[in-house]
C-alpha positions as CSV (number, residue, x, y, z in Angstrom):
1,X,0.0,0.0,0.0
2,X,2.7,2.1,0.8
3,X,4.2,2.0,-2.9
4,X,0.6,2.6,-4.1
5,X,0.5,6.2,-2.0
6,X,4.4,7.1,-3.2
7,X,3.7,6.5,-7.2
8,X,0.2,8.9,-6.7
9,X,1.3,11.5,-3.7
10,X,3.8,14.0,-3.7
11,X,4.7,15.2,-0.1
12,X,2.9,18.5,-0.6
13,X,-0.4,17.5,-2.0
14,X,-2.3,17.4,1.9
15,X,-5.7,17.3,0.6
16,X,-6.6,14.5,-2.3
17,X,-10.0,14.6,-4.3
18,X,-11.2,11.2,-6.3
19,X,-13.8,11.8,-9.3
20,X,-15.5,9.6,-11.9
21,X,-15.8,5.7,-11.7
22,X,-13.9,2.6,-11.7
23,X,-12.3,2.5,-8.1
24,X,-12.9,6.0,-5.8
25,X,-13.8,4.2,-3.0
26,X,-11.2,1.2,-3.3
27,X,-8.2,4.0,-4.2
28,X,-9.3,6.3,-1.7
29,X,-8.5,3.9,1.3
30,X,-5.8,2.1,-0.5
31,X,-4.2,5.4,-0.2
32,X,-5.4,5.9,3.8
33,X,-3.6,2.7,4.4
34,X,-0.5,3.4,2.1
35,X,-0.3,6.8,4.1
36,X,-1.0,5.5,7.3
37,X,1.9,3.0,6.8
38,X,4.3,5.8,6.1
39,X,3.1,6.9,9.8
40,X,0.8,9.9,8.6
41,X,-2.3,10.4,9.9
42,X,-5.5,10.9,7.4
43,X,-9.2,11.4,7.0
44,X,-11.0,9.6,4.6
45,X,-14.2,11.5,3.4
46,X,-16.8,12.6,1.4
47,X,-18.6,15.4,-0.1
48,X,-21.4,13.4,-1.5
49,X,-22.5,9.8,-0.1
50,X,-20.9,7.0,0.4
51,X,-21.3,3.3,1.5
52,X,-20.2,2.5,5.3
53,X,-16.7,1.1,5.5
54,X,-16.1,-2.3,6.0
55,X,-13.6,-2.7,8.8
56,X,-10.8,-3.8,7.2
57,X,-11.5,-0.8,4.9
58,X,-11.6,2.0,8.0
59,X,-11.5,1.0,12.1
60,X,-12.7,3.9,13.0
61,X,-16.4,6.0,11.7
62,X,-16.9,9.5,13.3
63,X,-20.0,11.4,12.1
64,X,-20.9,14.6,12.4
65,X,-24.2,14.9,14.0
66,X,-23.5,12.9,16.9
67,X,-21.8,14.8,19.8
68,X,-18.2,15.4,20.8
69,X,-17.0,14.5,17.1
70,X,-14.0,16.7,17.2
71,X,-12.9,14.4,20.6
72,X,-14.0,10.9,18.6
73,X,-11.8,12.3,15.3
74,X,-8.6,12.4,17.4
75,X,-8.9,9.2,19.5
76,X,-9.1,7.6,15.9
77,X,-6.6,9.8,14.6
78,X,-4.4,8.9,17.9
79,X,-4.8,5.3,18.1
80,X,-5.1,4.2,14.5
81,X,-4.0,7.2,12.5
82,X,-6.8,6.6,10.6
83,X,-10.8,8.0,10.8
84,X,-13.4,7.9,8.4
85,X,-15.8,11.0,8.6
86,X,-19.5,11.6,7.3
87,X,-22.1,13.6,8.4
88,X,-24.6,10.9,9.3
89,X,-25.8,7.7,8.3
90,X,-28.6,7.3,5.8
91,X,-30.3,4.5,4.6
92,X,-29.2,1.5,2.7
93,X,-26.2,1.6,4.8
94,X,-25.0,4.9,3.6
95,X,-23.3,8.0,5.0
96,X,-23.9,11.7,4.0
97,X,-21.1,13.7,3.3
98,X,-20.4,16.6,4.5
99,X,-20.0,20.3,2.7
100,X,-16.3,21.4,1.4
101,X,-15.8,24.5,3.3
102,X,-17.0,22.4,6.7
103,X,-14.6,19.4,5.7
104,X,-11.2,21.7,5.1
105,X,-12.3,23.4,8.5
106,X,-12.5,20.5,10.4
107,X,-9.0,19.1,8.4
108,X,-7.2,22.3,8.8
109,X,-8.0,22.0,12.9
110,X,-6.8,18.8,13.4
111,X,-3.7,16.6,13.5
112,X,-4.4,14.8,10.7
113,X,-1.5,15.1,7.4
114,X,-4.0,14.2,4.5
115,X,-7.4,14.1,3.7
116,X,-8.9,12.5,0.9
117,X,-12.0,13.1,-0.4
118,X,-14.3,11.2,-2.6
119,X,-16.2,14.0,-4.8
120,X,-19.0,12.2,-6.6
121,X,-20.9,8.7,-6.9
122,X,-21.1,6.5,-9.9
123,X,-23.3,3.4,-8.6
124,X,-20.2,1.3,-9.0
125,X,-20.5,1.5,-12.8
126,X,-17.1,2.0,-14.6
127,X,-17.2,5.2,-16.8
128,X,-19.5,8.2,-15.9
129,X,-19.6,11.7,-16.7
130,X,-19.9,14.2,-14.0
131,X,-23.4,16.3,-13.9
132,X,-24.1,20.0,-13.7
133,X,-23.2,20.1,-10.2
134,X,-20.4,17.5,-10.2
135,X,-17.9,16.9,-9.0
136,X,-18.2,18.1,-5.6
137,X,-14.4,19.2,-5.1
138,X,-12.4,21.5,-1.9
139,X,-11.1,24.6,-3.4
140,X,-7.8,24.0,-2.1
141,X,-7.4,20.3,-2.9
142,X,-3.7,19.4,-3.8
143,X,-4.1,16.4,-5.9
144,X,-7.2,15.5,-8.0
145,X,-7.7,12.2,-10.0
146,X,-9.7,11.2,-11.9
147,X,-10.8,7.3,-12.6
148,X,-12.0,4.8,-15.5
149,X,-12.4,1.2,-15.2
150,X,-11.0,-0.2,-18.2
151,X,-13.3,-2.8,-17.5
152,X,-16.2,-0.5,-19.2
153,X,-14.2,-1.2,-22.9
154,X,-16.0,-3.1,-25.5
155,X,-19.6,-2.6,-23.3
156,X,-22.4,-0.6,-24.7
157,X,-22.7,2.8,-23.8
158,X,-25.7,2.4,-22.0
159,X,-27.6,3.1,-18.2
160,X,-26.5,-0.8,-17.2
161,X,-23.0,0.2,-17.8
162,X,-22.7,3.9,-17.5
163,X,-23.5,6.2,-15.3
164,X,-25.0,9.0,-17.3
165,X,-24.6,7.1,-20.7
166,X,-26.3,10.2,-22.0
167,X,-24.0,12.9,-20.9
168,X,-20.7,10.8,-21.8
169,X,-22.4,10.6,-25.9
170,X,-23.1,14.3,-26.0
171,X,-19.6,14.9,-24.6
172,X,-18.1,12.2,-26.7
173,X,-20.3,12.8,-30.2
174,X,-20.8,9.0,-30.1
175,X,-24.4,7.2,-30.7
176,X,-26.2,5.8,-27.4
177,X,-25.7,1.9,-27.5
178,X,-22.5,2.2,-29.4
179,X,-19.4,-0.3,-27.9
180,X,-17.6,2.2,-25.9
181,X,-13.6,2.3,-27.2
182,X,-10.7,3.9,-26.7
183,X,-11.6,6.7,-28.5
184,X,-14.5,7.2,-26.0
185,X,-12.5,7.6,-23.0
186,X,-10.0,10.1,-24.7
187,X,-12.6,12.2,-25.7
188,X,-14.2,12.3,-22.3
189,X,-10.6,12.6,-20.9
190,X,-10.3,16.0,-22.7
191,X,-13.2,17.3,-22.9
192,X,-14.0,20.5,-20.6
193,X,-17.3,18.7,-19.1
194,X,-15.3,15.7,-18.8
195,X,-13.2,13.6,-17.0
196,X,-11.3,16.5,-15.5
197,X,-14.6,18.9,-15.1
198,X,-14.2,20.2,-11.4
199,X,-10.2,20.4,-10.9
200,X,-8.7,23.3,-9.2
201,X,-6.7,25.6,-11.3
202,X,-4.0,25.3,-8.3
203,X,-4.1,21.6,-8.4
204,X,-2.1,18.8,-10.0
205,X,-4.7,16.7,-11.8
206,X,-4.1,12.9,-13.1
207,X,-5.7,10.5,-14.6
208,X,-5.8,6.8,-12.9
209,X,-7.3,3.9,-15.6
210,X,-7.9,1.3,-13.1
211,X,-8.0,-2.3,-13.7
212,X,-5.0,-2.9,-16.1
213,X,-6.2,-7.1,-15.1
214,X,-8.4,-7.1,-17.9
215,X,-7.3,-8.7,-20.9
216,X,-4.5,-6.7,-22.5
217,X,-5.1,-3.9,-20.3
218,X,-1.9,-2.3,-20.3
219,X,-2.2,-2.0,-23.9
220,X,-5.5,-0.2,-23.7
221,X,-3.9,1.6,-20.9
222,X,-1.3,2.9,-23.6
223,X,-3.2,3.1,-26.1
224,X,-6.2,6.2,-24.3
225,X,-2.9,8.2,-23.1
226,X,-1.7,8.2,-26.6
227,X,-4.7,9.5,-27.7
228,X,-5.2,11.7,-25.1
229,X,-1.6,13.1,-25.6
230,X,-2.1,13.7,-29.3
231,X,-6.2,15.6,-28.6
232,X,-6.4,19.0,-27.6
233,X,-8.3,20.0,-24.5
234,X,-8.2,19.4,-21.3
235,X,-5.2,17.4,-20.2
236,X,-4.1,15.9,-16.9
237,X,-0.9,16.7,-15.6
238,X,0.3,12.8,-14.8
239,X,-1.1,9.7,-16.1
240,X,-1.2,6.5,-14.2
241,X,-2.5,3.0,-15.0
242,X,-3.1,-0.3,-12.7
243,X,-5.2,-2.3,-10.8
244,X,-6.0,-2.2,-7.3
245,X,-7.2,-5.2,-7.0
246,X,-3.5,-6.0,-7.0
247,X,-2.2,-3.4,-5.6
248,X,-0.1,-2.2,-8.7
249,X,0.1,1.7,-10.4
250,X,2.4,2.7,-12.6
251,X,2.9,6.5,-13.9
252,X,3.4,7.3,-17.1
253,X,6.4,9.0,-18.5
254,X,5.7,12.2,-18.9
255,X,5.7,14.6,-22.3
């Protein structure tokens, strides 16, 4: 884990924000634990909804709305260096996230060294486009990445597969239904309401394509960050491919 957080973080990027599909939730504690075994301390959040951890994904839940969370937050912090944190729990064993300028406070006032956000949803689909009001990203986050499952290649572009199949073919100019390619992720890649849609101007942006396990998935790995090297538009600043299922990333040499 710890390799995993050295090949995405640099030492100055305190705040983290994960967008689009394919991993966020999986990444964003791989990181936690990465970090944690470095001997930093770190929040895992969110500004949307996400599911409860498991316990072997966080030990420690602090919400919000119950009392004396600032005290909860540093016991966690203290004895496991670790503490997930959510407004409160909803439903269908979710939690509610809590708002950006609320989350940096409570960051900036505590002992933590990182806190990593996830900024959207994607039903655990693996390709989405972000909506009008997405992604739901701190204004002094460090670090944003954005995610694709490779996984989502040679599947139709439609609602069983994609989140907001719709949005990704007006972005994309490719038919509803169509087999999604590596064209189709480039384009979103690039495009301004794309995969990048929501990234501070002051932070470094990358692009993770996540499950490199599939069949030749290195190769279709390659093959989107040529493309997206040769497209104008919006372009990340690193490019990383690997699967964290097995606990591998690997960044791409840069321009």
């Amino acid at each position: 884990m710890a390799a995993l957080a050295d090949t995405l973080v640099r030492t100055d990027e305190r705040i983290i924000a994960i967008a689009g599909a394919g991993g966020k939730t999986s990444l964003m504690f791989a990181l936690a634990h990465g970090l944690r075994e470095r001997g930093e301390r770190v929040i895992t959040s969110t500004t949307t909804r996400i599911r409860v951890p498991e316990r072997q994904q966080s030990e420690n839940l602090v919400l919000r709305s119950d009392g004396g969370y600032r005290e909860q937050l540093e016991d966690g912090l203290a004895q496991t260096e670790h503490v997930t944190l959510a407004e409160q729990r909803l439903p269908g064993d979710k939690l509610q996230g809590i708002d950006c300028a609320t989350l940096a406070a409570i960051f900036a006032a505590s002992s933590a060294d990182r806190l990593i956000v996830e900024a959207d949803g994607a039903r655990t689909l693996p390709l989405k486009a972000p909506g009008e009001e997405e992604p739901v990203v701190p204004t002094a986050t460090d670090l944003f990445i954005a995610m694709v499952g490779l996984d989502a290649l040679g599947l139709p572009l439609t609602e069983e597969h994609v989140f907001r199949p719709e949005r990704v073919a007006a972005l994309t100019g490719q038919a509803l239904g169509s087999i999604i390619t590596v064209q189709t992720i480039a384009r979103l890649a690039v495009h301004p309401g794309g995969l990048l849609k929501g990234c501070p101007e002051t932070a470094r942006s990358a692009l993770f394509l996540n499950k490199t396990d599939v069949a030749q998935g290195r190769e279709k790995a390659e093959a989107i960050i040529g493309l997206v090297r040769s497209m104008a538009g919006n372009r990340p600043d690193a490019w990383l491919f690997g699967s964290l299922k097995k606990n591998h990333c690997m960044v791409y040499p840069p321009d």
